[in-house]
C-alpha positions in Angstrom: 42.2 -95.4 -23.2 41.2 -99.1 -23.7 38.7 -101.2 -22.5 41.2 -103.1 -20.9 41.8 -99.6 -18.5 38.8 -99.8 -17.3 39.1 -102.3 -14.3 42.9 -100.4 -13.8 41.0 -96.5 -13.6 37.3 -98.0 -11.1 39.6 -99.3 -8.7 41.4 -95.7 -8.8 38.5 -94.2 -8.5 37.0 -96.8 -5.5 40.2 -96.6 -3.5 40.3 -93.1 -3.6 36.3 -93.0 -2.3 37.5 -95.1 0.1 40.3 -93.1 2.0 36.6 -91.3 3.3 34.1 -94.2 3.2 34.6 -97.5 4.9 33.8 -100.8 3.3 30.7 -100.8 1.0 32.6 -102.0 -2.1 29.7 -103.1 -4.3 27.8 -100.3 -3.0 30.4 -97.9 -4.7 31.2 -100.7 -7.7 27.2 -100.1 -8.5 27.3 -96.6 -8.3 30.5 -96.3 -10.7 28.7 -98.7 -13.2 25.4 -96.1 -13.3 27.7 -93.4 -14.1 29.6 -95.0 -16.5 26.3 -96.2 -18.2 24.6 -92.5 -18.0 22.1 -94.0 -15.7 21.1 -92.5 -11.6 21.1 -93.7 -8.4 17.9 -94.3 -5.7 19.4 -94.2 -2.4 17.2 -95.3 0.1 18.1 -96.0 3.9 18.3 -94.1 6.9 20.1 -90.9 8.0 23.2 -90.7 8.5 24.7 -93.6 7.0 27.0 -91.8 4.7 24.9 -90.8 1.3 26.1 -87.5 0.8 30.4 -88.1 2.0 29.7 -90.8 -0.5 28.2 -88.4 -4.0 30.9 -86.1 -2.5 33.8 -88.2 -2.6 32.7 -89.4 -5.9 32.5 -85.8 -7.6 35.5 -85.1 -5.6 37.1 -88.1 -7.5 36.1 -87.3 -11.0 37.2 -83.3 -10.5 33.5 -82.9 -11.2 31.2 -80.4 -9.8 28.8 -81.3 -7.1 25.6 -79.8 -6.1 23.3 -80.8 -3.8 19.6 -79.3 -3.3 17.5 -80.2 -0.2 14.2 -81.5 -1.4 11.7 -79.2 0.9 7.3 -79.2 0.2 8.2 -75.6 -1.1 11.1 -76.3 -3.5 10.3 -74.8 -7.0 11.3 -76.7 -10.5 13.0 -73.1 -10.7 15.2 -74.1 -7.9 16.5 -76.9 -9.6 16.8 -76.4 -13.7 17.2 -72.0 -13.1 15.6 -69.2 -14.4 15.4 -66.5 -16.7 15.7 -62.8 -14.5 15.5 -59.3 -16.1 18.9 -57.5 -16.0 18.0 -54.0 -15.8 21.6 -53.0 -16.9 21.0 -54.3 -20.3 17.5 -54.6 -20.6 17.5 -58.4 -21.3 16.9 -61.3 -19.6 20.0 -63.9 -18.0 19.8 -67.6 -17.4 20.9 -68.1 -14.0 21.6 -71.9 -13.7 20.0 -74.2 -11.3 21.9 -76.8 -9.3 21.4 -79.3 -11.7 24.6 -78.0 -14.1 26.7 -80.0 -12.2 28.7 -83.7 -12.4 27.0 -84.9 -9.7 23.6 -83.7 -7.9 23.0 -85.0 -4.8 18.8 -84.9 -4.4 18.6 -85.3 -0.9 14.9 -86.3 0.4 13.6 -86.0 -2.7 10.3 -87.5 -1.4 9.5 -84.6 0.5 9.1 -82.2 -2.5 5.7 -81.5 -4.4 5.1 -83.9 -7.6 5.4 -81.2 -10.0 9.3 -80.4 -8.6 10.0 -83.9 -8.7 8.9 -83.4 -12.3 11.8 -81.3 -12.9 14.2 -83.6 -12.8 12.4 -86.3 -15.9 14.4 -84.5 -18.6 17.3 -84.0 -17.0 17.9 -87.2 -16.2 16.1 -88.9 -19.4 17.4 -86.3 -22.0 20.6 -84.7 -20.0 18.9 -81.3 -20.6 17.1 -78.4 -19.3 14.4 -77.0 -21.2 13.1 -73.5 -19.5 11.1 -70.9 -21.6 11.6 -72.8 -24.6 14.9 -72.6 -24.6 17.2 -76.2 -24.1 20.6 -76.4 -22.9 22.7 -79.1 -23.0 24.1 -80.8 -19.3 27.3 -81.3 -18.8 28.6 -85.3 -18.9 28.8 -87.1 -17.3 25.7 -86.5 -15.2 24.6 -88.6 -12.3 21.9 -87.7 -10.0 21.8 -89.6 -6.6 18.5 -89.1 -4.9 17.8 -90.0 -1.4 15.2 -91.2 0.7 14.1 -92.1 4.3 12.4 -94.7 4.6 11.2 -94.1 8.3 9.9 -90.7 8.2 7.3 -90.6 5.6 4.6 -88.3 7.1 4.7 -85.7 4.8 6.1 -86.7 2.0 5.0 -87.8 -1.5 5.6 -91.0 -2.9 7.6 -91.1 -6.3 5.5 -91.5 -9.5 6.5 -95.0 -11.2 7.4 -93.0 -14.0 10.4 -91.0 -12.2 11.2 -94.6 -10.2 11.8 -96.1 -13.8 14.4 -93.2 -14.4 16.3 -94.6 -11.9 18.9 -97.2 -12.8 19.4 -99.0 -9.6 17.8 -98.3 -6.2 20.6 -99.1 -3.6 20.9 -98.9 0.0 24.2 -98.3 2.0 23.0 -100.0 5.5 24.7 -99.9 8.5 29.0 -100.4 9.0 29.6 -103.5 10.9 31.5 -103.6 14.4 34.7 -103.0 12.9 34.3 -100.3 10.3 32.9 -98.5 12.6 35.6 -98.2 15.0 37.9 -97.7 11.8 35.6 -94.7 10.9 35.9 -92.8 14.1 39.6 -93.7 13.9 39.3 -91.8 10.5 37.4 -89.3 11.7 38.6 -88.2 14.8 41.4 -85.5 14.0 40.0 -84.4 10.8 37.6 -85.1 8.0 39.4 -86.7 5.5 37.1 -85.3 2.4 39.3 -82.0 2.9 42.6 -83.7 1.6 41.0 -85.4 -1.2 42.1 -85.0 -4.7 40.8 -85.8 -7.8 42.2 -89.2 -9.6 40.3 -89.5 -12.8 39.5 -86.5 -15.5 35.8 -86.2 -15.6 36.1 -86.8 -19.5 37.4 -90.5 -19.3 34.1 -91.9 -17.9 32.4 -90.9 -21.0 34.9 -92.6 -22.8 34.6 -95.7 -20.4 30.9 -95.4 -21.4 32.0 -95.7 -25.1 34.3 -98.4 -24.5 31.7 -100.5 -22.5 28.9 -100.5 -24.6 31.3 -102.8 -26.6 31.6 -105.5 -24.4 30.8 -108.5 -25.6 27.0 -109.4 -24.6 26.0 -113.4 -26.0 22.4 -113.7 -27.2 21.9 -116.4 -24.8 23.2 -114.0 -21.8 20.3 -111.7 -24.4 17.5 -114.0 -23.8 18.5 -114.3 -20.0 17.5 -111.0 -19.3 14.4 -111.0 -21.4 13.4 -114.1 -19.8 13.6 -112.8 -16.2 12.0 -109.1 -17.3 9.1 -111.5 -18.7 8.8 -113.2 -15.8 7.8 -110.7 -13.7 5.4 -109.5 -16.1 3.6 -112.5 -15.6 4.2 -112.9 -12.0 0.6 -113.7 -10.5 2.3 -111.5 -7.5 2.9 -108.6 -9.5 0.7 -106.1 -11.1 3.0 -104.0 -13.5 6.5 -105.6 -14.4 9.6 -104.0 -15.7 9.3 -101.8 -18.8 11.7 -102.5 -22.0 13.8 -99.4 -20.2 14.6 -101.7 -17.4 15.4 -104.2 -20.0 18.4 -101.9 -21.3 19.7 -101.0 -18.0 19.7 -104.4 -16.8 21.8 -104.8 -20.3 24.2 -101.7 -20.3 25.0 -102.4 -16.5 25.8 -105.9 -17.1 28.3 -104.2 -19.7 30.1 -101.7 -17.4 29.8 -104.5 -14.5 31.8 -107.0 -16.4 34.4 -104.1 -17.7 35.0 -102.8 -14.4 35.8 -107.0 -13.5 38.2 -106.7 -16.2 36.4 -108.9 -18.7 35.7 -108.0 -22.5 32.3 -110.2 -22.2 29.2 -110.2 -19.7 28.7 -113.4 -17.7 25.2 -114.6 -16.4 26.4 -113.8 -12.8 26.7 -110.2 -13.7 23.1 -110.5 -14.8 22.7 -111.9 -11.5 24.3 -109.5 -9.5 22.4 -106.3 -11.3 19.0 -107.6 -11.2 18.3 -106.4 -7.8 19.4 -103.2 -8.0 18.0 -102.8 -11.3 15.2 -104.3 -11.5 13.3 -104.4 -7.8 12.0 -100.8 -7.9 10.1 -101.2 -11.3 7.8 -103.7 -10.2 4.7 -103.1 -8.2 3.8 -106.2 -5.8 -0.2 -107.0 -4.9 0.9 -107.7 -1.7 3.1 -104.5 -0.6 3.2 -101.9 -3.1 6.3 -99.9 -1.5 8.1 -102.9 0.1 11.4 -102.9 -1.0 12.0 -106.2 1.1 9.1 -108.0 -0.7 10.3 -106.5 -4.5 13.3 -108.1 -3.7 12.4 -111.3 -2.7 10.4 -111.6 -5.8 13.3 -110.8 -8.1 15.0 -113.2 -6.1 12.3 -116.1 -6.6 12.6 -115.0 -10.0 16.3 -115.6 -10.2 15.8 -118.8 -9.0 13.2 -119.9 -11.4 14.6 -118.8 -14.7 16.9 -120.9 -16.7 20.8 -119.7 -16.4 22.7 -119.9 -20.1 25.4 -122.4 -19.2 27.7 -121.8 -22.4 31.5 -120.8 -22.0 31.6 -117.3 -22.3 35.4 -117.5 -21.8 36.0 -118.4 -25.5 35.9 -114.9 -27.5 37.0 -116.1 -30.9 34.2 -115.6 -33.1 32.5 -112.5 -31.1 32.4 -109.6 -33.3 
């Protein structure tokens, strides 16, 4: 494979999550670039709207396994990484895997479990590991974990720390089909579900190597200074009282990368920074005036946006980018 596959292989991939989910094209163009980049997903919207067909159709896609756990008040951190249990047999103790040795965990409602379970889930998605009784093993790649949550029913539920929210490479929300797609969904739906006929389209192994391939798209140290500017600036936002952290600063970077590989071009462009910086960026900051507003974070990424200097160089000529 060459980076020049990359664009061909995504819109495999999209077109085949597509003969089950209706429209939401840069929804599933963001949630291919955080798996190509080794980063997660934050979905957040209401029920019903498609989360899990979509982390289905995508394992489904990739020939990958899928697991999903329903995040309860009395899920264990045993639940998700395994255990060890005594094997009476042979006098020893067996790992029994959790559902996180998968492709692609679905973490559905993951706001409803305790703080130390949420917990659980820090190294694997940091480290791609499981560490229980001082013993590690390795995940399996790639490895994307798409968590949910509601955002109207919160009684109950406990907010996530800012240190798992960081984890997260994008925060996305799949919103409601318009008129139209949703007559074409119940035209979809109404014999059968179409999940049940779908096949897989792209080896598992090739988004690693997309990953590798990415990472050398051509990035400009103008299109550089872009993102540090706007990471800056809402670090010294008088509207903000914690900014983005130098993590967000290199996912902001490595999605701009796949972004601009999956559009078919060996070099990132400041309206892919432009594009990403929602997704990426809007859950790491905390406002003054709404700490859990997503609306509000994202109007002041916008503001943001619109404040910082854009690089206006012609990224178009490659002949001295090494």
């Amino acid at each position: 494979m060459e980076l020049k596959d990359i664009p061909l292989v995504s819109e495999r991939i999209k077109s085949n999550i597509q003969k089950v989910i209706i429209g939401k094209d840069r929804t599933i163009d963001f949630i291919l670039t955080a798996i190509i980049s080794g980063g997660h997903v934050l979905l957040e919207d209401t029920p019903g709207t498609g989360k899990t067909v979509l982390a289905k159709s995508l394992a489904r896609s990739l020939d990958g396994a899928f697991s999903r756990i329903q995040f309860t008040p009395d899920l264990l951190p045993s639940d998700i990484t395994g255990l060890n249990i005594f094997n009476r047999e042979s006098h020893s103790f067996e790992f029994v895997k959790g559902p996180v040795f998968s492709n692609v965990l679905l973490a559905d409602e993951i706001n409803r479990a305790t703080p130390r379970t949420q917990s659980s889930l820090l190294e694997c998605m940091e480290e791609k590991q499981v560490t229980v009784d001082g013993k590690t093993r390795i995940l399996d790649r790639p490895f994307l974990v798409i968590a949910t949550q509601n955002p109207i029913e919160t009684a109950g539920t406990f907010t996530l720390p800012e240190a798992q929210l960081d984890r997260f490479m994008m925060q996305l929300s799949m919103g409601f089909p318009t008129e139209s797609e949703e007559l074409s969904i119940m035209e979809r739906f109404i014999l059968k579900n179409p999940m049940e006929d779908l096949a897989p389209v792209c080896p598992k192994d090739e988004i690693c190597t997309m990953g590798s391939l990415a990472a050398t798209v051509y990035v400009d140290i103008s299109i550089r200074k872009y993102i540090v500017d706007i990471v800056n600036a809402t670090r010294n936002n008088s509207n903000i009282s914690s900014g983005v952290s130098p993590r967000g600063t290199l996912a902001l970077l490595k999605a701009s990368q796949v972004y601009a590989a999956i559009q078919g071009r060996a070099f990132v462009t400041p309206e892919d920074v432009k594009t990403l910086a929602v997704p990426v960026l809007a859950h790491r900051i905390i406002s003054y005036t709404n700490m859990s507003g997503n609306a509000n974070r994202t109007k002041l990424i916008d503001e943001i946006l619109e404040t910082v200097s854009v690089p206006a160089e012609d990224f178009t000529n490659t002949r001295n980018r090494n």
